[in-house]
C-alpha positions in Angstrom: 96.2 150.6 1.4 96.2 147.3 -0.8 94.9 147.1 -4.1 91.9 145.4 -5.1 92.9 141.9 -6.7 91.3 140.3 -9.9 90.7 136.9 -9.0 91.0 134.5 -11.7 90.5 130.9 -12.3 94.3 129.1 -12.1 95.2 127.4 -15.6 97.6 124.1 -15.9 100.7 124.5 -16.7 103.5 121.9 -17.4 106.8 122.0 -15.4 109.5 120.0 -15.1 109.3 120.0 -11.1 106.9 116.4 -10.8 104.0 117.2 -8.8 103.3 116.1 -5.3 100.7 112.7 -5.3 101.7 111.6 -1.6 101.2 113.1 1.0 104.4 115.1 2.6 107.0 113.4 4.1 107.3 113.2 8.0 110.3 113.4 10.4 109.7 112.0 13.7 107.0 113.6 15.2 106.6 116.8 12.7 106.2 117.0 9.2 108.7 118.1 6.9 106.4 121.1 5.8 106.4 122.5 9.0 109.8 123.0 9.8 111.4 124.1 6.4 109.3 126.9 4.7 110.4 125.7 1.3 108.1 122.6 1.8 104.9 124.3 3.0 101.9 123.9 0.7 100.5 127.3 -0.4 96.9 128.0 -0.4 95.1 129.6 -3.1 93.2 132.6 -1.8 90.3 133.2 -4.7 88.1 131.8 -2.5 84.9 133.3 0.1 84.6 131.3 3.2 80.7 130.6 4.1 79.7 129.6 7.3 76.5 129.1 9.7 76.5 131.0 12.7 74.0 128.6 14.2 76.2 126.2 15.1 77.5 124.0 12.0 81.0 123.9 11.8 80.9 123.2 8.2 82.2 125.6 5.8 82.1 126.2 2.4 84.7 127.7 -0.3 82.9 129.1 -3.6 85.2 130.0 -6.5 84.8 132.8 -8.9 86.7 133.8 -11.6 85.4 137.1 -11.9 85.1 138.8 -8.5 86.7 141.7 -7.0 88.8 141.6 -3.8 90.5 143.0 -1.0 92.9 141.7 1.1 93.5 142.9 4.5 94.8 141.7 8.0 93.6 141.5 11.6 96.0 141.9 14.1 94.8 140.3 17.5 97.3 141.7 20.9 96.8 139.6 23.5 97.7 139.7 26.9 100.6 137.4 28.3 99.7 134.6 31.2 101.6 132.9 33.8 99.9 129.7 31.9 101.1 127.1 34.6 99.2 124.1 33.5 99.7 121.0 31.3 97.6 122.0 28.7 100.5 125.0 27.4 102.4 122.3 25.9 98.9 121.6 23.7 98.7 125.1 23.2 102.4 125.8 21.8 101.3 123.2 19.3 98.3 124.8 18.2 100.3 127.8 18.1 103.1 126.2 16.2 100.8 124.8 13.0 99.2 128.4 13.0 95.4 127.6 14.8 95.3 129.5 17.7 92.5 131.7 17.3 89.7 131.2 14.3 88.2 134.8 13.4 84.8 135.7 11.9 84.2 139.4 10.4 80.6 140.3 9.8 78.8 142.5 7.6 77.4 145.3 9.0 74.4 144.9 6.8 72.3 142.3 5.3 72.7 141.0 1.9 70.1 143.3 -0.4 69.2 140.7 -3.0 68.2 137.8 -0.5 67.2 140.3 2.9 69.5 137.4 5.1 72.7 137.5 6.5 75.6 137.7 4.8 78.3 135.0 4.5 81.1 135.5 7.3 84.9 135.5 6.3 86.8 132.8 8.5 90.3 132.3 9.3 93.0 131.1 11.6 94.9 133.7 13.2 98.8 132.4 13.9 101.0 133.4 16.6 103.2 136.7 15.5 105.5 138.8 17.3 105.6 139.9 21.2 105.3 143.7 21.8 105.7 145.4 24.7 104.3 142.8 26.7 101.6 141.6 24.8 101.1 138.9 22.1 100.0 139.4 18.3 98.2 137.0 16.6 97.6 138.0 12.6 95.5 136.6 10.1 94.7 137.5 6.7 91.4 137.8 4.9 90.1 138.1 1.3 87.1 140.7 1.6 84.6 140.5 -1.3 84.1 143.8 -2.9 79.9 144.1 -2.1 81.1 142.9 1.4 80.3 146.2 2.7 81.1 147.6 6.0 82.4 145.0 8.8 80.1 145.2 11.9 81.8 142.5 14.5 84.2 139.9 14.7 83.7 136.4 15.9 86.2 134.9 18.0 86.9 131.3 19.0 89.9 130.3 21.4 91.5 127.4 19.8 93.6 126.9 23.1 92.7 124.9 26.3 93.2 128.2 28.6 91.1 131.5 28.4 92.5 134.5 27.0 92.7 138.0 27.5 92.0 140.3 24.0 92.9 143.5 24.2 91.8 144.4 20.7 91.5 143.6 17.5 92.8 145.8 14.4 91.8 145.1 11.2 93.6 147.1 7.9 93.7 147.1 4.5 90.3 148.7 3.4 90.0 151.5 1.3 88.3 153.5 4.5 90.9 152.9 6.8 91.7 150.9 9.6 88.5 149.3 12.0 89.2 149.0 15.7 87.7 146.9 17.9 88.3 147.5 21.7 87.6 144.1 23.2 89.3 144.0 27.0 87.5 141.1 27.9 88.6 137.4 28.4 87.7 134.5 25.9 86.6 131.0 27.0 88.3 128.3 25.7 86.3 126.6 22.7 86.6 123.7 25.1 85.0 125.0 27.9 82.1 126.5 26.0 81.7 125.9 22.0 79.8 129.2 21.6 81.6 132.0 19.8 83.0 135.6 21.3 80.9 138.4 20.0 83.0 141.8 19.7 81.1 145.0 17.6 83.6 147.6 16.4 84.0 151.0 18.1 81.4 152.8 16.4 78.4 153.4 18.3 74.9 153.4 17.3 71.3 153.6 19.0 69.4 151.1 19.2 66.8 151.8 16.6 69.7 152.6 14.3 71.6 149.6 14.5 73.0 147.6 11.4 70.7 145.0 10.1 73.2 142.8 10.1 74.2 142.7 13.5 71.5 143.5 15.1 70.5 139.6 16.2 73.9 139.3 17.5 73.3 142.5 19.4 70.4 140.6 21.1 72.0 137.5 21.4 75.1 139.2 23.4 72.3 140.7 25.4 70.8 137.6 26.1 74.2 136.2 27.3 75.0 138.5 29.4 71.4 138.4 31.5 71.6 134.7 31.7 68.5 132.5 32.3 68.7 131.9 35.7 68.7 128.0 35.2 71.9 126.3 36.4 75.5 127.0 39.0 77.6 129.3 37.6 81.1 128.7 35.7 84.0 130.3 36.3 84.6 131.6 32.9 81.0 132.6 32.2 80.0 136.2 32.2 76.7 136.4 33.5 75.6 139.4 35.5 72.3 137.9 36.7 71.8 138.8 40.9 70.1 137.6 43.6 69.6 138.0 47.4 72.0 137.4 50.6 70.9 133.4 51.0 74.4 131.9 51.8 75.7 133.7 54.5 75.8 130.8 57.1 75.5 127.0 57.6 72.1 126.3 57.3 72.7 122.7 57.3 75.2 122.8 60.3 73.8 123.3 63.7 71.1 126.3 64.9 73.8 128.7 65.7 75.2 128.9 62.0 72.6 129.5 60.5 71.6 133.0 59.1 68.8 135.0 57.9 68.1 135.9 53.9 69.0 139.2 53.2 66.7 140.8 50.2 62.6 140.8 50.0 60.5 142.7 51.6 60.9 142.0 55.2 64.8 142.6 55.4 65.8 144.6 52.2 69.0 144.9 50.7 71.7 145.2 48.1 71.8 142.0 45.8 74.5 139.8 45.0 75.8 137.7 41.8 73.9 135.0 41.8 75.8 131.5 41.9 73.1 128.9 41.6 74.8 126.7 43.9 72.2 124.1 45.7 69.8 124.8 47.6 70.3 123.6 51.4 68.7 120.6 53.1 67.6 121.9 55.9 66.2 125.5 54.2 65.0 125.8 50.9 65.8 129.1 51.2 69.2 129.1 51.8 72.1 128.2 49.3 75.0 125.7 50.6 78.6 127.5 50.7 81.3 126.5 48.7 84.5 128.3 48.7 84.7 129.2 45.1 82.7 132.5 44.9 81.5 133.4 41.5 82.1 137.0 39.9 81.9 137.5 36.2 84.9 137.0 34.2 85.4 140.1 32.7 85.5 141.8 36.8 87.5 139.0 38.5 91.1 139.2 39.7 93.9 138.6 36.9 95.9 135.5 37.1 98.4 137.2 38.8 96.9 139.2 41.6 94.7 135.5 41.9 98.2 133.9 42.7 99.2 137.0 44.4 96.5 137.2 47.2 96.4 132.9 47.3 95.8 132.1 51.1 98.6 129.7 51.6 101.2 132.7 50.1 99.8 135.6 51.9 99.8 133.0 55.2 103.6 132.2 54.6 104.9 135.6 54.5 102.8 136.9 57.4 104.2 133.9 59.9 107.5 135.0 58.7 106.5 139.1 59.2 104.8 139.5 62.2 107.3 138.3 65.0 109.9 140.3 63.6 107.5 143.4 63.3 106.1 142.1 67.4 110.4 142.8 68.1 110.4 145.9 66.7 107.1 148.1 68.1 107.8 148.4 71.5 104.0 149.3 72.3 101.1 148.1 70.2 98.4 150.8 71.4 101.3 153.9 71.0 100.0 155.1 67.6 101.8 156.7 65.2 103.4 160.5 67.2 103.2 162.6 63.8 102.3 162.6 59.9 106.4 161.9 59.2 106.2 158.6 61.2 103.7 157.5 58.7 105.5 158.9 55.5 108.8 156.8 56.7 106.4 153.5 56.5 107.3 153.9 52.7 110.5 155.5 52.5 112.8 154.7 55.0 111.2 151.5 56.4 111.1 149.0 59.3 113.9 147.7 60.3 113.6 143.5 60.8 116.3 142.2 63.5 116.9 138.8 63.7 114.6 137.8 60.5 117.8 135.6 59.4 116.9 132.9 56.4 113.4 133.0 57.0 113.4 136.0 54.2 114.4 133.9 51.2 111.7 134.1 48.5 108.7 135.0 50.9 108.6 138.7 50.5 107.9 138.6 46.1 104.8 136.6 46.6 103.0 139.8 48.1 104.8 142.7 45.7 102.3 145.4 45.8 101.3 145.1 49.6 104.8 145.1 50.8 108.8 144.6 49.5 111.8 144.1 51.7 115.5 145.5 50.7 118.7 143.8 51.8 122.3 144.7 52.2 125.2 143.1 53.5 124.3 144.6 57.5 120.1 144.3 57.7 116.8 143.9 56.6 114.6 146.7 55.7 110.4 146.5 55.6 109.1 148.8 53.1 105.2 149.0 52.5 104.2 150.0 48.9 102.8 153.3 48.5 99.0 154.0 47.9 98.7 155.5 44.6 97.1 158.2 46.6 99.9 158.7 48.5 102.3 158.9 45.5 99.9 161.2 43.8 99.4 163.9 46.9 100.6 163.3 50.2 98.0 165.6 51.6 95.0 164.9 49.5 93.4 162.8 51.8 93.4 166.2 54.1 90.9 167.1 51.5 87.1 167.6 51.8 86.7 166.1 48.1 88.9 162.9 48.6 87.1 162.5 52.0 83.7 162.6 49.8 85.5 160.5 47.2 86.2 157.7 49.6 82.5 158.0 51.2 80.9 157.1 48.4 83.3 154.1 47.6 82.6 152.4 50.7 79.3 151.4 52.9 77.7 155.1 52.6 76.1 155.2 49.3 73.3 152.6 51.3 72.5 155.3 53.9 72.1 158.4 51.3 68.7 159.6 50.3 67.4 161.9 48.1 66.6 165.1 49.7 63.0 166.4 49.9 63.3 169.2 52.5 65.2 172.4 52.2 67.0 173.5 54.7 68.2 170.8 55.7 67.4 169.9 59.6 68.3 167.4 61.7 65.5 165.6 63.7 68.5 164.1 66.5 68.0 166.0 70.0 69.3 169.1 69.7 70.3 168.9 73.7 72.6 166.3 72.5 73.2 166.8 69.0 73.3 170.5 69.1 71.6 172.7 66.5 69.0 171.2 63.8 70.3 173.0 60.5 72.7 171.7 58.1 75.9 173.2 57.6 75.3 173.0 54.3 73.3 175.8 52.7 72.2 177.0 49.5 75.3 178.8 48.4 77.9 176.2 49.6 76.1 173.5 46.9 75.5 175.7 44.1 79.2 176.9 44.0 80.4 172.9 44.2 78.2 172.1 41.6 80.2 175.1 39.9 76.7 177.3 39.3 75.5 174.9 37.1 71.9 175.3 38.4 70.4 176.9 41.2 69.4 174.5 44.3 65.7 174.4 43.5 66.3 173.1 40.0 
């Protein structure tokens, strides 16, 4: 825990070092204050940063002599990248003069002598030490002492490539640390000016939310709904839906062209809507395009993205399937018993005659399948299903079989039920008997006696 700081005005004093009037000197293409320490030029920190959350980018430092302070630090972890393009030379710059992410903490409540919001502290976060993976960026902040409690943190991305922000962790206050989960990814500043918007863990209803975040509650509301104006982005995280309008050419010839699924005449589940344009032949049909929008935050990662890329998945299959053709003997045999399946994933196929067609193909697909080699042959082995490793036998099981029924198609088909027993209206002369197995003990004991059948 720091101690609060009197900050007080600085008084001249005379030394015999002369003072700097020029600017710093330069080597090459970086300054001599960057590269040795003893030349950088220290910031005074007696000063409150004001700025406009409306959009100016001007800020304002306000002395005073007499207020009370705290110092504390935000520690950003952020997740690594493959970062492949020629903007990460830009970015190791930014990252190098120590502006790689700017950070905004807001008061949880507004200011009770003017009824407004209270001034935000800004800073730039620099680039600190890897962990475990991950990426810290810290900054340091100078918290007023009628601050009060923090209620969000604004975030801008300084870099040309999105990134992914685990959390933020803010200590140093006299009431402990305050955590902010964020797991989300954050546009590039360049991409879209507006600001991230992450509240702290604490949770409130909405009637008792802080005053002073309370419009950026609504505004991250209001983000996330969209307007439904305008085509999608790909780093945008709109969840705003629409019906089944793209699923054929309706601009090609007759036989591509598909009916809209949604409405009243053929109802069904919505999708994310893209707002691609509209087709020239139907209105009421969206053209294709093969970049399909999902929301940031539930998209693949940049690795599983260059995992599953077509061209990569394409390669290794041309190279995998003749050599598995020369090894099953018989297509439509099936596997003969349960061990036959288990040896898919521990003893493996072996590939005859694969040769140099091998080199580098089987890393670009690690979690579907992974090939071992020895001096005398090549071995297939298929990764195992997280199922599998868990419980061999639980797919055996009534629950996992439930489990994996409501994951796929079949939540469409259920319905509520309205008649008890349960009976079948199907012929019973092909269908057999009309009542359910299921009766009125069998779901009271799965729903472990909570409540009796009628409640």
């Amino acid at each position: 825990m720091l101690k609060p700081q009197l900050q007080q005005s600085s008084q001249s004093t005379k030394t015999l070092i002369p003072s700097w009037n020029t600017n710093p000197l330069f080597l090459a293409s970086f300054p001599i204050n960057i590269l040795n320490k003893n030349f950088r030029l220290k910031k005074k920190n007696n000063f409150r940063v004001h700025h406009n959350y409306n959009g100016a980018n001007t800020t304002k430092a306000v002395l005073n002599s007499t207020e009370i302070s705290t110092g504390v630090k935000a520690v950003v972890t952020v997740q690594k990248q493959v970062n492949l393009n020629l903007s990460r030379g830009l970015d190791d710059i930014g990252d190098l003069l120590g502006k790689s992410l700017l950070l905004w903490i807001v008061a949880a409540e507004l200011d009770h002598k003017t009824g407004i919001e209270k001034p935000g502290i800004r800073a730039y976060a620099h680039r600190g030490r890897d962990v475990d993976g991950d990426t810290h960026y810290e900054a340091d902040f100078v918290i007023p002492e009628d601050f009060g409690e923090v209620g969000a943190i604004l975030v801008e991305n300084e870099h040309h490539k999105e990134m992914y922000v685990k959390n933020i962790v803010i200590d140093g206050f006299v009431h402990g640390k305050v955590e902010i989960t964020c797991n989300s990814w954050v546009h590039s500043k360049f991409d879209n000016p507006d600001k991230r918007i992450f509240f702290t863990n604490k949770s409130y209803l909405p009637s008792q939310t802080p005053s002073g975040v309370s419009r950026l509650r609504e505004e991250e509301l209001v983000t996330l709904r969209g307007d439904g104006i305008g085509e999608r982005k790909v780093f945008e995280r709109i969840y705003d839906y629409d019906v089944y309008n793209d699923l054929g050419e309706a601009d090609g010839n007759g036989d591509a062209k598909r009916p809209v699924l949604g409405g009243k005449e053929l109802p069904y589940p919505r999708r994310c809507r893209t707002g691609r344009p509209r087709s020239k032949k139907d209105p009421l049909s969206e053209t294709r395009s093969t970049f399909v929008y999902v929301p940031r935050d539930e998209a693949f990662s940049e690795v599983k993205s260059l995992t599953f890329s077509g061209n990569t998945v394409y390669s290794v299959l041309h190279a995998v399937v003749p050599a598995l053709e020369s090894v099953v003997t018989d297509p439509n045999l099936g596997f003969p018993h349960f061990p036959a399946i288990d040896s898919l994933f521990n003893v493996g196929v072996d590939l005859p005659g694969l040769g140099d067609k091998k080199s580098g193909l089987f890393n670009v697909v690690p979690r579907l399948i992974k090939a071992i080699s020895d001096t005398r042959k090549d071995v297939l082995l298929f990764e195992s299903p997280q199922l599998v490793q868990r419980d061999k036998f639980s797919w055996f099981r009534d629950v996992e079989f439930a489990r994996q029924t409501l994951a796929g198609l079949n939540p469409y088909s259920i319905r509520l039920v309205t008649e008890w027993p349960l009976r079948s209206k199907l012929d019973p002369k092909v269908y057999g008997p009309p009542e359910s197995e299921i009766t009125k003990e069998l779901i009271e004991k799965e729903i472990g006696n909570y409540m009796t059948v009628e409640q």
